[in-house]
Every structure is written in structure tokens, then in C-alpha cells.
C-alpha positions as CSV (number, residue, x, y, z in Angstrom):
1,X,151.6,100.4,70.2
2,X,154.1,103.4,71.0
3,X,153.8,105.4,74.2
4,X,152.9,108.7,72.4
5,X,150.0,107.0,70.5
6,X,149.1,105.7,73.6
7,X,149.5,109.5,75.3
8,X,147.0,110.6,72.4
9,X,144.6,108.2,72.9
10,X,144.5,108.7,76.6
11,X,144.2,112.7,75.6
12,X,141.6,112.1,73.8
13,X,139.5,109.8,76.3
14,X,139.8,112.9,78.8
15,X,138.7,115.4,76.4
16,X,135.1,112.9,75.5
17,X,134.8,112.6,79.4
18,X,135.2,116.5,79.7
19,X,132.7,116.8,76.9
20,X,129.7,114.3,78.9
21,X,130.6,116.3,82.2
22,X,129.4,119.5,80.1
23,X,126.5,117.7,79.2
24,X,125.7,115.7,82.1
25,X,126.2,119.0,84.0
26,X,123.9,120.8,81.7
27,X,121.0,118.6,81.3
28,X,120.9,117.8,85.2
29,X,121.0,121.9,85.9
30,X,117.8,122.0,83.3
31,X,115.9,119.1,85.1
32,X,117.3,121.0,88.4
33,X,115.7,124.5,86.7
34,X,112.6,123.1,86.3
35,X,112.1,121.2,89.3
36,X,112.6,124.3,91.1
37,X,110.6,126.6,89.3
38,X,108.1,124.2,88.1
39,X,107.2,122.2,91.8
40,X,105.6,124.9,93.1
41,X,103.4,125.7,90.0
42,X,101.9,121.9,89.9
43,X,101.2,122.5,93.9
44,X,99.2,125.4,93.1
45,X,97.7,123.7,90.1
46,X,97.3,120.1,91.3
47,X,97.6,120.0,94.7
48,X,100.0,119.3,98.1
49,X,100.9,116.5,99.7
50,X,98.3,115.5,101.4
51,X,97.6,114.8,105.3
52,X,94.4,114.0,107.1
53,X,94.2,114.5,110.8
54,X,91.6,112.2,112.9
55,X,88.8,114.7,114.1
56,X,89.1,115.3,117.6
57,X,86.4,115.6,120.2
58,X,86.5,117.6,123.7
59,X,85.1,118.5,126.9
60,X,84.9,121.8,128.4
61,X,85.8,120.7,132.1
62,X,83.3,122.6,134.1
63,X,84.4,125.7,135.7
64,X,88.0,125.8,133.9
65,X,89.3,126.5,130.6
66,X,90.8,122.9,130.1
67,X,89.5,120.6,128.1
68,X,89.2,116.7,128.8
69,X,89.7,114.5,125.3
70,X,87.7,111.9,124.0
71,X,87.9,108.9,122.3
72,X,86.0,107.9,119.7
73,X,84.1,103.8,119.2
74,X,85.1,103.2,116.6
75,X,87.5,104.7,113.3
76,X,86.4,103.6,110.3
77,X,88.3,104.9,107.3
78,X,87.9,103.9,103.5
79,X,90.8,105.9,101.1
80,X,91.2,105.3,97.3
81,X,94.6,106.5,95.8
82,X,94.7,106.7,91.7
83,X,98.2,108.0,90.3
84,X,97.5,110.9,87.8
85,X,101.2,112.1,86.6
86,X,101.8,115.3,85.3
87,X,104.6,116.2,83.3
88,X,106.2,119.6,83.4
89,X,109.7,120.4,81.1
90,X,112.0,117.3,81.8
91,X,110.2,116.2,85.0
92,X,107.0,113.9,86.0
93,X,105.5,115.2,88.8
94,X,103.5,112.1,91.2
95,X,100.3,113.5,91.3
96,X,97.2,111.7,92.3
97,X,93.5,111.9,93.1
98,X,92.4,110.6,96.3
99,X,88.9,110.0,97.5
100,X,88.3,109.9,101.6
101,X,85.2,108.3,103.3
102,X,85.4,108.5,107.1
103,X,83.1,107.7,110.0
104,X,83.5,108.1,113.8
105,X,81.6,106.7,116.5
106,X,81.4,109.2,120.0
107,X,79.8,107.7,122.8
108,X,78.9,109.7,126.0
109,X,79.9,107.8,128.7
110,X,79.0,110.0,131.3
111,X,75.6,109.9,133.6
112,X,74.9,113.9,133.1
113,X,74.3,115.3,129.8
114,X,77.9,117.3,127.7
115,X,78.8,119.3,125.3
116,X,81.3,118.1,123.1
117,X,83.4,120.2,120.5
118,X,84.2,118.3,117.5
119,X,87.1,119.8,115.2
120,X,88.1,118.5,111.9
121,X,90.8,119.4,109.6
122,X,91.1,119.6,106.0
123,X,94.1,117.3,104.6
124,X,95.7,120.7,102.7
125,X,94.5,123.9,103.9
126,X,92.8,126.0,100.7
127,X,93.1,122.8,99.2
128,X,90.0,121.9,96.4
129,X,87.6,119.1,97.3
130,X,84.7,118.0,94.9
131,X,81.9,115.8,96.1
132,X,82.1,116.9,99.8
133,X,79.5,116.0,102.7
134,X,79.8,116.0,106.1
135,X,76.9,114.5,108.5
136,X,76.1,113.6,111.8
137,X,73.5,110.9,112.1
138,X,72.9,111.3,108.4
139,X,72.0,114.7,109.4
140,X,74.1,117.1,106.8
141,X,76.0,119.6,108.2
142,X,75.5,122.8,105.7
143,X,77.2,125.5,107.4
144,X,79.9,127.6,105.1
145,X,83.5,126.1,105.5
146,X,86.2,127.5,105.5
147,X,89.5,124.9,104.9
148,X,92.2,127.0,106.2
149,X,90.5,126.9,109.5
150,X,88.4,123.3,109.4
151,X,85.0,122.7,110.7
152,X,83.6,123.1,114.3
153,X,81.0,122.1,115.6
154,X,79.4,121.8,119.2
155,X,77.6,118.3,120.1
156,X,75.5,118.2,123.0
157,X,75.2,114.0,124.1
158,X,73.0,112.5,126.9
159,X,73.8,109.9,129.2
160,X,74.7,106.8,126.7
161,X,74.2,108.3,123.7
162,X,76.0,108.0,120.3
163,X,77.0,110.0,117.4
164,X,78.4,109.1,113.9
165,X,80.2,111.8,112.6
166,X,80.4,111.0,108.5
167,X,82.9,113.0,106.4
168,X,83.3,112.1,102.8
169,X,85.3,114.4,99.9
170,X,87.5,113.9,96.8
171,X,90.8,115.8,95.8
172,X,94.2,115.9,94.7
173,X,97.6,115.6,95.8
174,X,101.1,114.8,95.1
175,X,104.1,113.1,96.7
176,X,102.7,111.5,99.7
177,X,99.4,110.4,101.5
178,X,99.1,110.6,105.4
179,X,96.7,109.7,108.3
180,X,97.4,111.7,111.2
181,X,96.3,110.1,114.7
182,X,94.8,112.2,117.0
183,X,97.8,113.7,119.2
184,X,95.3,114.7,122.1
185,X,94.8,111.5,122.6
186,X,98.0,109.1,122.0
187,X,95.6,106.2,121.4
188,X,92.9,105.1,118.8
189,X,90.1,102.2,119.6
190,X,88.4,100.1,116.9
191,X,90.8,101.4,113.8
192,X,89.6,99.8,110.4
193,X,91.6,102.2,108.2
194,X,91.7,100.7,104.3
195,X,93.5,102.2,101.4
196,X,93.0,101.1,98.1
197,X,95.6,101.9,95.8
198,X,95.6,101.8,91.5
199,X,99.5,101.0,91.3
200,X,101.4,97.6,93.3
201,X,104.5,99.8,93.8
202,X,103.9,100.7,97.5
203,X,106.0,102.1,99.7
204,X,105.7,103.5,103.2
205,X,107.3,107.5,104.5
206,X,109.8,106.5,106.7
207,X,108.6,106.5,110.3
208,X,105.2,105.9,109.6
209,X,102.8,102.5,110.7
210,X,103.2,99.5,108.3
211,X,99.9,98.0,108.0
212,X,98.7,94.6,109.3
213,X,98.0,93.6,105.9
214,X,98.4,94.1,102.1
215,X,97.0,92.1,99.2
216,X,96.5,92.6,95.8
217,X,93.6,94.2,94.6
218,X,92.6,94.4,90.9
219,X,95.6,95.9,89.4
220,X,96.3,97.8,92.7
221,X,97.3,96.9,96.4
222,X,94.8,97.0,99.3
223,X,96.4,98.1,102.6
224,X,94.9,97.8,105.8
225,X,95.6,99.0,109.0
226,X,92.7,96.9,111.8
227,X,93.1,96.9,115.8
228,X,90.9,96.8,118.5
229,X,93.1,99.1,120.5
230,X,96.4,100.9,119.4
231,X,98.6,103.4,121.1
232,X,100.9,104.4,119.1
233,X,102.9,108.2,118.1
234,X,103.2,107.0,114.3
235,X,101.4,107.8,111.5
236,X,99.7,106.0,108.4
237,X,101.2,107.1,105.0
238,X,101.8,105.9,101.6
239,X,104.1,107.0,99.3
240,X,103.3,107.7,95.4
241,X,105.7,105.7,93.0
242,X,107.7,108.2,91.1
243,X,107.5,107.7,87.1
244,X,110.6,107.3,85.1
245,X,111.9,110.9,84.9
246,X,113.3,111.5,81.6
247,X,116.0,114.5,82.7
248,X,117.6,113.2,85.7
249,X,118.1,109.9,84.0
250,X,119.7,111.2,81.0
251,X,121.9,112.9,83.4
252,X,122.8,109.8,85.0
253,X,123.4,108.0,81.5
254,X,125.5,110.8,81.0
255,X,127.9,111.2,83.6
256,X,128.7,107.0,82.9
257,X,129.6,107.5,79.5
258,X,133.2,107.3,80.0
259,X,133.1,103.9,81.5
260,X,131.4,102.9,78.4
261,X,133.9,104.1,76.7
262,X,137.0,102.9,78.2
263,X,135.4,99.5,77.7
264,X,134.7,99.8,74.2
265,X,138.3,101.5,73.9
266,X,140.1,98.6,75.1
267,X,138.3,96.1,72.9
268,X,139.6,98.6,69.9
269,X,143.6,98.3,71.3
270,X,142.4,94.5,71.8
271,X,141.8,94.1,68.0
272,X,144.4,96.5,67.1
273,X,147.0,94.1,69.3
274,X,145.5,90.5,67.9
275,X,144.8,91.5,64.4
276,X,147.8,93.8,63.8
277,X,145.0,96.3,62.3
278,X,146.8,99.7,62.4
279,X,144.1,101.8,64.7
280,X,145.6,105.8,64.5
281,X,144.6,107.9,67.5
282,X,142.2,110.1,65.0
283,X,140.1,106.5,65.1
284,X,139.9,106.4,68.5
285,X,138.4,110.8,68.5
286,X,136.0,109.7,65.6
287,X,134.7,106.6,67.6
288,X,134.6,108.4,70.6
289,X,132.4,111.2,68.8
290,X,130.2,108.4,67.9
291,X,129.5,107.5,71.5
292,X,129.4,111.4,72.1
293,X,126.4,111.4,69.4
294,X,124.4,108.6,71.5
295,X,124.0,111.2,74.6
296,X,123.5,114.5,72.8
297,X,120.5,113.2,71.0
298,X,119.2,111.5,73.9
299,X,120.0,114.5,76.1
300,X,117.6,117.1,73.8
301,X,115.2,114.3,72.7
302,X,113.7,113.1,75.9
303,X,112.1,116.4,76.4
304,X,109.8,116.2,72.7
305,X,109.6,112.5,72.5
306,X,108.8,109.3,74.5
307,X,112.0,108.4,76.6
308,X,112.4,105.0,74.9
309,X,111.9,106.1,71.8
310,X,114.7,108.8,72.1
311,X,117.2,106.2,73.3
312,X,116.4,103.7,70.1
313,X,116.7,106.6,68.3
314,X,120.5,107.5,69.9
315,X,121.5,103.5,69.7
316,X,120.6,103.2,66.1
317,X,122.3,106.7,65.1
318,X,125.4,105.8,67.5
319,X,126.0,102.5,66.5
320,X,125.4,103.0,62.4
321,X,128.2,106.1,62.7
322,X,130.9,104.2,64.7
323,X,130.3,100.9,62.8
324,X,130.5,102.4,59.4
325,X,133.4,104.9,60.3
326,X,135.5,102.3,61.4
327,X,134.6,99.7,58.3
328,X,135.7,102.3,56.0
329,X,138.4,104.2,57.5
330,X,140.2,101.0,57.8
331,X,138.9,99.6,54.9
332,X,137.5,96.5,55.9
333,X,140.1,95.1,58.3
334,X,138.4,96.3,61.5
335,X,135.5,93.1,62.4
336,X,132.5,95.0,62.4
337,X,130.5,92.4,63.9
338,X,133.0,93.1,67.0
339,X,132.4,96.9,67.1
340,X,128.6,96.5,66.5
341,X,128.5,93.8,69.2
342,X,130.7,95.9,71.5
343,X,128.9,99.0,71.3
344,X,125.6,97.1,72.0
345,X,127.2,95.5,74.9
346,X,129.4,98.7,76.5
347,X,127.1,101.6,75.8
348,X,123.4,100.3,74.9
349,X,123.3,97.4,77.5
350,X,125.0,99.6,80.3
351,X,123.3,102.4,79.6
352,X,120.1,101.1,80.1
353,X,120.3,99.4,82.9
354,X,119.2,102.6,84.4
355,X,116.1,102.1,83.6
356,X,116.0,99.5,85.8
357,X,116.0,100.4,88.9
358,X,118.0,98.4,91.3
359,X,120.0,96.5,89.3
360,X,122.7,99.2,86.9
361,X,125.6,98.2,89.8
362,X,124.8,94.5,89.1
363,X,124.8,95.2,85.7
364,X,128.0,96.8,85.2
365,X,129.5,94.6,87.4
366,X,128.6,91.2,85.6
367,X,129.4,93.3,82.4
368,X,133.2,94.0,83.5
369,X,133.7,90.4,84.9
370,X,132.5,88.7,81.2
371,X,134.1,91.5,79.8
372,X,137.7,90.4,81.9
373,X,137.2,86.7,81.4
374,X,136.8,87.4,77.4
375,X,139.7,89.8,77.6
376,X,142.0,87.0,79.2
377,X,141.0,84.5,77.1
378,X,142.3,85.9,73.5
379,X,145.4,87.8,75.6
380,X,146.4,84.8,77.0
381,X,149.2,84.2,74.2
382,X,149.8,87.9,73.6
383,X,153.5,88.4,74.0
384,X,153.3,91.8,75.8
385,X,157.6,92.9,75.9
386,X,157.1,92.6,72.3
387,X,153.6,94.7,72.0
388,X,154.8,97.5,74.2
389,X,158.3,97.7,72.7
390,X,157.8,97.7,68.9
391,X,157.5,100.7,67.1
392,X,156.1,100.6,63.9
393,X,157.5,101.8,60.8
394,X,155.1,101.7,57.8
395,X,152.1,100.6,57.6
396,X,152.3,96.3,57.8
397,X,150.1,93.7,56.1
398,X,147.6,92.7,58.5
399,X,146.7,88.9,58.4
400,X,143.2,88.1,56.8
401,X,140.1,88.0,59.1
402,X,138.7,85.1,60.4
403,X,135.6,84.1,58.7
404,X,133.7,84.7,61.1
405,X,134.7,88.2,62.3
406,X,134.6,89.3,58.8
């Protein structure tokens, strides 16, 4: 192979890489377009991420303006969290329905008679909430509310006495699920705080209280956070499993093109080196086209059709040009059962590994050793002063295929 057909072929790589840069650039700037301009949209729509704050209970000390804090019994806190995706342009958004069911014990330890102010926030001010009751002693509280300011109430308690303050509701959110503890305090007796979730995928915000125990549940997790006394500045939260977004992946897909295609390039010069198969640089633009083709239907696809489905459509259409270019622009000399197996291998395999989240390094990694070892194996009798120093002139008779590459 002379140095200027290997100036043109390295001319050409840089131009395809140039090319999936544009594209990469472009499809990540629409999924970047739509995030943007679309986030806000499903929050209105759907909802925010959501935060509930413990309720939090006072005491007017007498003859000041300060107020002492209480602590209530006993916390006990049910929460069911069902994913609900929405898709807007290139992007699932993690959306999800939750429903709440909360009671808190108060207990007036005092000998005289108080007044206590009980204050409860709404997890998303202006938020929506179906199916919402709030009691005290099963006694329901029907005064209007208002959720950008909460609900207030004044308790009075004799000596000894309890309440049960009872606050159920259903609504939407996205993102993220939290439990605030009640920062008055610093401390929270008798927790039984459960979440039931419809997805295994859990994860926790950072920062926030791992719980004491998860199990599976059904096809979900259950979570639980129990203690008979806990002081702690953290927070309970839960984290929505993103879905497999179809722009930012293609993006990523994109942008590694070129190291699928400087593998699939060098198994070309490997064929063209063992099999004396005269490979011009205007095969290596036409194949690299072909892997070109792969991403730019898989780039507009994903936005009409089911991701998978695009990326079957891109392999087959990808793989069918390249494999029947190269059969019949060499007439038969090139092994196609190398090129089809090659493209599967480089560009297919590697590119979806991304779906995979976790494991595309690993993947690309094992790829390019196996990819060496093979390499080294045929080379190993390749005499290379002889490779690099001929020049061709004419066009020679290649040696027939092996059977088995034919």
C-alpha cells in the first residue's frame, strides 16, 4: 500500500468523523432544544418534583412570641410510587403518580391544658391532588385550602390527651420523591415510613437516609425506613429511574462512530494486505458512507418510531449497502462473510452496547483486545518492509479465496 493511498484514506476517515460530529452535534442540540423548552411545559402539565415536609406542631410560650416544638408519638407514613413516563420530542420525561397516607400521634404531656398550632405543607405548592382528606380523630377537617400556603390549624389538648392527625392525597410528580423531617425539631420518635414502588430500579438522591430495609415487592421494591428514635439532618428520597432516552443516546452512538470505523477500516487494509485484493481509496469513502447511513437514519428515526426498531432498521440498511458495494465493486474478491461479520461486530455490537448501561467501556474494551489477538494472529507472517515498500503497478492477480471466506 503506497503512502499517498494511505494519505487518502486517512483524508477520508477525517472527513466521515467531521461528518458524525455534525450530526452528533446536531441531534444532541435538538434533544438539548427540547429539554429546555419542553421541561418546563411537562412541570406545568404533570407535575414537580415532589417533597413532603413532616407537619409540625407548636406551643405559644406564655407571655412571649416564641414558640416551644413538639414531638409527635408516633410517624406513620405509607407512600406508593408508580412510574408514568411522558414523552416529549426526543426526550422521556420520569413522571410518576404518587399516593401519600400519613398519620401523626401528639400527645400533651403537660398537667395544664395548650394550645397547639399544627402546620402542614403541601409536597409542590399549587400542585393538583385528587382524593384528598385530612382528619383529626377521624374528625374531617373541611376548611378551604389553599396549597401555596398549607393548612393550619389550632389544637387545644388536656392534660394526657392525644390527637391523630390523618392526611391522605394522590398526585403527580417527576424526577424525585422526598420526605422532609421536621427541622424544628432535629429528631423523629416512632418513624414507620414505607414506600412502595412499581419499578426494582431504586436509587437514593444523594445525601438523603438509606432505609433499614428493602425487599421485593410484586414487581416493585418495598423500602422502609423503622426506628424507635432517630436524630438525624437527612432526608428520605427516592429517585425515579430514567427511561431510555432516544436523543441523547443517538447522540452518544454518534459521536463513537469513528472508532467503529477505524476498526472496520483496518480489517479492510487487513484483507487488502493478506489477500492482495486491490482496495482503492474511493472503497474506503463508499464503505465509510455506508457506516455514515447507519447514524443518519437512526438519528431522524428515533423521534417517529420505537428506538429499537430504528436501530434494526439502520443495521440492516448499513450492512446490506457496504456488503453489497464491496462484493461488486471488487467483483467478488473481497470475503463478504468478513465485511458482514465485521460490520456486525465494529458498528452494531459497539454501538449497542449503549443501551446497556454500565457496560459500553467493557464492551469496547473486550472488543479491541479480540479484535488485537485476531489481528496478530493472521499478521504474524506478514512481511511488513515488503508491504510498505511496494508500489503497485497494474492491477495483479489476486490468489483465489479460501472456501470458506468465499
Amino acid at each position: 500500500m503506497s503512502t499517498m493511498r494511505i494519505l487518502a484514506i486517512t483524508i477520508i476517515y477525517a472527513l466521515a468523523g467531521a461528518g458524525w460530529w455534525i450530526l452528533g452535534w446536531t441531534t444532541q442540540d435538538r434533544s438539548t432544544e427540547f429539554t429546555s423548552k419542553l421541561g418546563t411545559r411537562v412541570e406545568e402539565l404533570w407535575g414537580k418534583p415532589l417533597a413532603q415536609e413532616a407537619p409540625s406542631w407548636a406551643v405559644e410560650v406564655p407571655g412571649t412570641k416564641e414558640e416551644r416544638w413538639l414531638l409527635p408519638e408516633k410517624n406513620e407514613i405509607k407512600v406508593r410510587l408508580d412510574t408514568d413516563y411522558r414523552k416529549k420530542g426526543l426526550i422521556w420525561y420520569p413522571t410518576y403518580r404518587c399516593t401519600f397516607d400519613g398519620s401523626y400521634t401528639v400527645t400533651n404531656k403537660e398537667e395544664v391544658a395548650q394550645k397547639i398550632r399544627l402546620r402542614f405543607n403541601f409536597p409542590a405548592k399549587g400542585g393538583t391532588y385528587d382524593g384528598f382528606a385530612v382528619a383529626l380523630d377521624d374528625v374531617l377537617l373541611t376548611a378551604p385550602v389553599d396549597t401555596s400556603e398549607g393548612i393550619q390549624e389550632i389544637i387545644e389538648l388536656a392534660p394526657a390527651q392525644s390527637k391523630v392527625l390523618h392526611v391522605e392525597y394522590g398526585t403527580r410528580g417527576i424526577r424525585e420523591w422526598h420526605y422532609l423531617m421536621d427541622r424544628n425539631v432535629g429528631r423523629v420518635k416512632n418513624l414507620n415510613l414505607t414506600v412502595e414502588t412499581g419499578f426494582r430500579n431504586v436509587d437514593y438522591p444523594e445525601g438523603s437516609l438509606s432505609p433499614m430495609s428493602a425487599e421485593k415487592s410484586g414487581g416493585g421494591m418495598r423500602l422502609a425506613w423503622k426506628t424507635p428514635d432517630l436524630i438525624t439532618s437527612q432526608d428520605v428520597g427516592v429517585v425515579i429511574p430514567e427511561k431510555l432516552n432516544p436523543g441523547p443516546l443517538t447522540s452518544r452512538i454518534t459521536y463513537f462512530a469513528p472508532v467503529c470505523l477505524i476498526f472496520f477500516f483496518v480489517l479492510v487494509a487487513t484483507v487488502n494486505i493478506l489477500y492482495k485484493v486491490d482496495i482503492h481509496p474511493m472503497h474506503y469513502l463508499f464503505v465509510a458512507a455506508g457506516f455514515f447511513a447507519f447514524h443518519l437514519l437512526l438519528a431522524y428515526m428515533v423521534g417517529i418510531i420505537h428506538v429499537h426498531v430504528a436501530f434494526a432498521v439502520s443495521t440492516v440498511t448499513s450492512v446490506f449497502l457496504v456488503t453489497t458495494y464491496m462484493s461488486a465493486a471488487l467483483k467478488g474478491r473481497f470475503p463478504w462473510k468478513v465485511a458482514v461479520a465485521g460490520q456486525l461486530f465494529f458498528l452494531v455490537l459497539f454501538s449497542y452496547s449503549f443501551f446497556l448501561k454500565g457496560i459500553t467501556g467493557l464492551t469496547v474494551a473486550v472488543g479491541s483486545v479480540v479484535t488485537l489477538a485476531v489481528l496478530m494472529k493472521v499478521t504474524a507472517h506478514v512481511d511488513w518492509n515488503e508491504v510498505f515498500s511496494r508500489v503497485r503497478r497494474g492491477k495483479p492477480s489476486p490468489p483465489p479465496l479460501p472456501a470458506h471466506l468465499g
